[in-house]
C-alpha positions, -999 to +999 in steps of 0.1 A: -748+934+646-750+899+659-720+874+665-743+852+638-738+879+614-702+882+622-693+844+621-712+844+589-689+870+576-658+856+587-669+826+574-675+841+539-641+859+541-620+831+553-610+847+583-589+832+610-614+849+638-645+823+628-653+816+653-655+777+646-615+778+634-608+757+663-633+736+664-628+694+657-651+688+627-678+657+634-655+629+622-632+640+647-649+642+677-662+602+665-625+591+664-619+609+697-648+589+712-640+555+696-604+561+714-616+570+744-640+548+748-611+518+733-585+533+765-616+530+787-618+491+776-582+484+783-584+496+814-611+481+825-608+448+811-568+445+810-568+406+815-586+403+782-564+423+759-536+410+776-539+378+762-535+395+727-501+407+735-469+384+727-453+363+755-421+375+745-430+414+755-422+418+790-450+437+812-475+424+791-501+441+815-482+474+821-482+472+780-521+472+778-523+500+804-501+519+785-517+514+755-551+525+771-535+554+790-519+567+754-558+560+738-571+582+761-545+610+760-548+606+722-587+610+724-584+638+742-554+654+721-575+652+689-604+673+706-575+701+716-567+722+684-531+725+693-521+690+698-544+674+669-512+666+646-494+651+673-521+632+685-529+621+652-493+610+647-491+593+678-524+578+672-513+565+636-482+548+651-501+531+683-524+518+653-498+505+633-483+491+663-513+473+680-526+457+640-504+420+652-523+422+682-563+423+663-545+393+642-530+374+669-566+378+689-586+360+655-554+332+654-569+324+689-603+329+687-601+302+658-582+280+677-604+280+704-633+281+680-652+307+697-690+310+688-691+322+651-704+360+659-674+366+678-649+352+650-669+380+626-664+408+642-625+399+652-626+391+609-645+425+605-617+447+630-589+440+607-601+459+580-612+486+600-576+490+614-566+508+578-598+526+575-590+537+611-557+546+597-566+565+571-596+586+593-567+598+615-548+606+588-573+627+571-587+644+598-563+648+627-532+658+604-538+662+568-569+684+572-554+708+601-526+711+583-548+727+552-572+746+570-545+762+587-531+775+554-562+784+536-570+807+572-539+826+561-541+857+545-535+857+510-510+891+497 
C-alpha cells in the first residue's frame, strides 16, 4: 500500500495520523510571510518606523526592534503547530497595539503632504489592520482550535 493510499484514508476517516494534521493551511503560511517579512522591515529600516512611534514612549528605537523581533518570532510561531495559538494571540495583541502607530504615520504623511500614492496606501493600511485582525484570528487560533477537536475520536 502506498503512504498516498494511507493519507487518503486517514483523511477519509478523520484520523489524527494524516499526515498533513500538522501542517499550516495556505493562508497561514501568507500571514507568516507578511510578518516576517514586516519584522524584516523594522529591522532594517528602524529610523523610518521610528518616527511613527509617540515621543512620549521611551526607547522609541529599542520599541521598533522589539516590535520586529516579536514579528518575526510570531511568523515563525504560526508555521510551528504547537505554538500557532499563542502566536496568534500574541500576534492579535502586537496588532492591536501598533493600529495608533499606521494612524499616526497618515496624520504625518498629510502634514507633510507626501506625494499622493504614498498617502493611499498609508489610507489603504488601516483597513487592512482589522482584516489582518481577523485572518489571525481565523486561522492561527479559531481554526486549530477546531481541527483539533474534530481529529478526536468520536465514542
Amino acid at each position: 500500500m502506498s503512504r498516498w493510499s494511507v493519507a487518503r484514508r486517514c483523511r477519509e476517516k478523520g484520523s489524527p495520523t494524516d499526515l498533513r494534521a500538522g501542517l499550516p493551511e495556505a493562508p497561514t503560511l501568507a500571514l507568516a510571510l507578511l510578518f516576517a517579512t514586516s519584522g524584516l522591515a523594522h529591522l532594517a529600516f528602524r529610523d523610518v518606523y521610528t518616527g511613527a512611534v509617540p515621543e512620549w514612549l521611551p526607547h522609541r528605537g529599542s520599541l521598533v526592534t522589539i516590535s520586529g523581533i516579536l514579528e518575526l518570532l510570531g511568523a515563525v510561531g504560526l508555521v510551528v503547530p504547537a505554538s500557532r495559538v499563542v502566536a496568534g494571540w500574541c500576534l492579535l495583541a502586537l496588532l492591536v497595539a501598533v493600529f495608533p502607530a499606521n494612524i499616526r504615520i497618515l496624520a504625518a504623511a498629510r502634514a507633510a503632504e507626501s506625494p499622493f500614492w504614498i498617502q493611499g496606501l498609508l489610507w489603504m493600511r488601516l483597513p487592512l489592520q482589522p482584516v489582518l485582525i481577523w485572518m489571525v484570528y481565523r486561522y492561527a487560533i479559531s481554526f486549530p482550535v477546531r481541527r483539533r477537536r474534530s481529529l478526536l475520536p468520536v465514542s
